[in-house]
C-alpha positions in Angstrom: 145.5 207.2 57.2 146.9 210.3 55.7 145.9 213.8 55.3 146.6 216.5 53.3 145.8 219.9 54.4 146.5 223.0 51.8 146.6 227.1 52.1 145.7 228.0 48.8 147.4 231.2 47.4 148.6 232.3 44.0 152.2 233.0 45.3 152.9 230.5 48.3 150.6 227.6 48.3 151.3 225.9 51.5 151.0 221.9 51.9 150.8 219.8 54.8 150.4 216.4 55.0 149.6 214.3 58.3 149.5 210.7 59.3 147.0 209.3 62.0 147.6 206.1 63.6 145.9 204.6 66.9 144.2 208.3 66.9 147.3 210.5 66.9 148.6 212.4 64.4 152.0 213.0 63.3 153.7 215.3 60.6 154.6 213.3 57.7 156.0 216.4 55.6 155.4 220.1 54.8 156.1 222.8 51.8 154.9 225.4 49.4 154.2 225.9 46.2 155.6 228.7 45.1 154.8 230.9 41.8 156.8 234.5 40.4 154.4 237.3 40.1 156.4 237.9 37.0 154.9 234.9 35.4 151.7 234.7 33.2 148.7 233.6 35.3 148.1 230.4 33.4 151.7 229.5 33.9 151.5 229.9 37.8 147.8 228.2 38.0 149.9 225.3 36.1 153.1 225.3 38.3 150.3 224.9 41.5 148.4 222.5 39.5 151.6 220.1 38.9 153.0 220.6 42.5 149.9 219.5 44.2 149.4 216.5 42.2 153.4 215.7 42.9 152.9 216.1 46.6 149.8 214.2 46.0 151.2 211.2 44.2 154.7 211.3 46.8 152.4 211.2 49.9 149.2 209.6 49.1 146.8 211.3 50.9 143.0 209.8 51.3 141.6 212.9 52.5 142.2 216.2 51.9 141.4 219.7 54.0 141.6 222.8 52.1 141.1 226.3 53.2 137.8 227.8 51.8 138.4 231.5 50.4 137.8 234.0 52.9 136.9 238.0 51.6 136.7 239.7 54.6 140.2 241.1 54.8 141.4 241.6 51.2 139.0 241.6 48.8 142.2 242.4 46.5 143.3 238.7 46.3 140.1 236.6 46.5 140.1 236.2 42.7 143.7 234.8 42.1 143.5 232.6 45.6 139.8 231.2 44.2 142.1 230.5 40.9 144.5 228.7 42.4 141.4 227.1 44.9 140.3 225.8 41.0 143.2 223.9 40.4 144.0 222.5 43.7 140.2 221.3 43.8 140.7 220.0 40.2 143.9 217.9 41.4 141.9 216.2 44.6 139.1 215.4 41.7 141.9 213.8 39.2 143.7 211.8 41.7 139.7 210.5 43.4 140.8 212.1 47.0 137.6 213.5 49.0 138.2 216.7 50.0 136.6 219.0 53.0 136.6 222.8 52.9 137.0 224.5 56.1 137.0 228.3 56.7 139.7 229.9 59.3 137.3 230.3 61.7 136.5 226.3 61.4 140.6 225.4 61.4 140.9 227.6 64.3 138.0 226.5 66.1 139.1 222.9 65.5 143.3 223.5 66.7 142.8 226.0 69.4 139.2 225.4 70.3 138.8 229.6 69.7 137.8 230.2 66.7 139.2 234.0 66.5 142.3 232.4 67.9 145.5 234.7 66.9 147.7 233.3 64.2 150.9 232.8 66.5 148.4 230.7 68.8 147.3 228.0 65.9 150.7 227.2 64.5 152.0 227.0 68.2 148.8 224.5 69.1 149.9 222.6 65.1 153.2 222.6 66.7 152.2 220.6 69.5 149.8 219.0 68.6 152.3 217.4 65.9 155.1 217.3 68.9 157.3 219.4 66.6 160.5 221.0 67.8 159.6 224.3 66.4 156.3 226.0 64.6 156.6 224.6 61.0 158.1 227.1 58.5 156.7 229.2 56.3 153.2 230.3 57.9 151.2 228.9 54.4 152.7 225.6 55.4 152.1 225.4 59.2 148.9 227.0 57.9 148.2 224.0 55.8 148.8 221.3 58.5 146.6 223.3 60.4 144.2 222.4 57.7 144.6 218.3 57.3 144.6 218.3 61.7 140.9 220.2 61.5 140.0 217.3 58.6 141.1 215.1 60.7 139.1 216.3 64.2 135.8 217.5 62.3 135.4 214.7 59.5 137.8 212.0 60.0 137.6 210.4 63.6 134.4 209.3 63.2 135.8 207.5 60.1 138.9 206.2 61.7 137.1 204.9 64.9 134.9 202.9 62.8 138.1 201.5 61.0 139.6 200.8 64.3 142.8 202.2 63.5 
């Protein structure tokens, strides 16, 4: 089975996707999705729109695990990330893939068992728990796997157990 985990963000949108096998996962591939702020809004929101769905069809996900907005921290960017949230959520309904929204405290919770877990902690648990050489590059990517392993532990197990895979 594979998962797709994504960071959504109107600049970097990070992607991850996983594979599980015999109840291990492994990286399968990483990236962003990157838009210019000197672009027209519709234009990025498209550029996201079309990457996802080309990671999507490349990959095959059957899940995926998406990062819920958050506005504690900056209320600043909660509209354009809930934007780009829109189309990422519309690509998952267009291509039939379930998806599962998880907050950071949930993805934390889920990699490091702490849920206020620093952020040099997670992708160093993502690392590992991938058995990756290094801490996948850029942060909205490891970010991302973060977010298909925490699909994976909190929705998918049950799933995959019952499949005996």
């Amino acid at each position: 089975m594979r998962i797709l985990g994504i960071d959504p963000g109107l600049a970097d949108t990070g992607w991850g996707v996983i594979e599980i096998r015999k109840s291990r996962s492994r990286h399968v591939g990483h990236g962003t999705i990157k838009t210019k702020a000197s672009q027209p809004a519709g234009d990025r929101l498209n550029q996201i729109f079309s990457g996802i769905r080309d990671v999507i069809q490349c990959y095959k996900p059957e899940a995926v695990g998406i990062e819920s907005l958050y506005f504690a921290k900056n209320r600043q960017t909660a509209l354009p990330v809930a934007q780009a949230r829109g189309v990422l959520l519309l690509a998952c309904s267009i291509e039939k893939i379930p998806h599962f929204e998880y907050t950071p405290l949930q993805i934390k919770q889920a990699i490091t068992g702490n849920g206020r877990a620093e952020k040099f902690q997670v992708q160093e648990m993502v690392r590992l728990l991938l058995g990756l050489e290094a801490v996948p590059k850029p942060d909205h990517a490891a970010d991302a796997l973060g977010a298909a392993i925490c699909c994976y532990h909190t929705r998918m197990a049950s799933i995959m157990t019952n499949k005996g895979e």
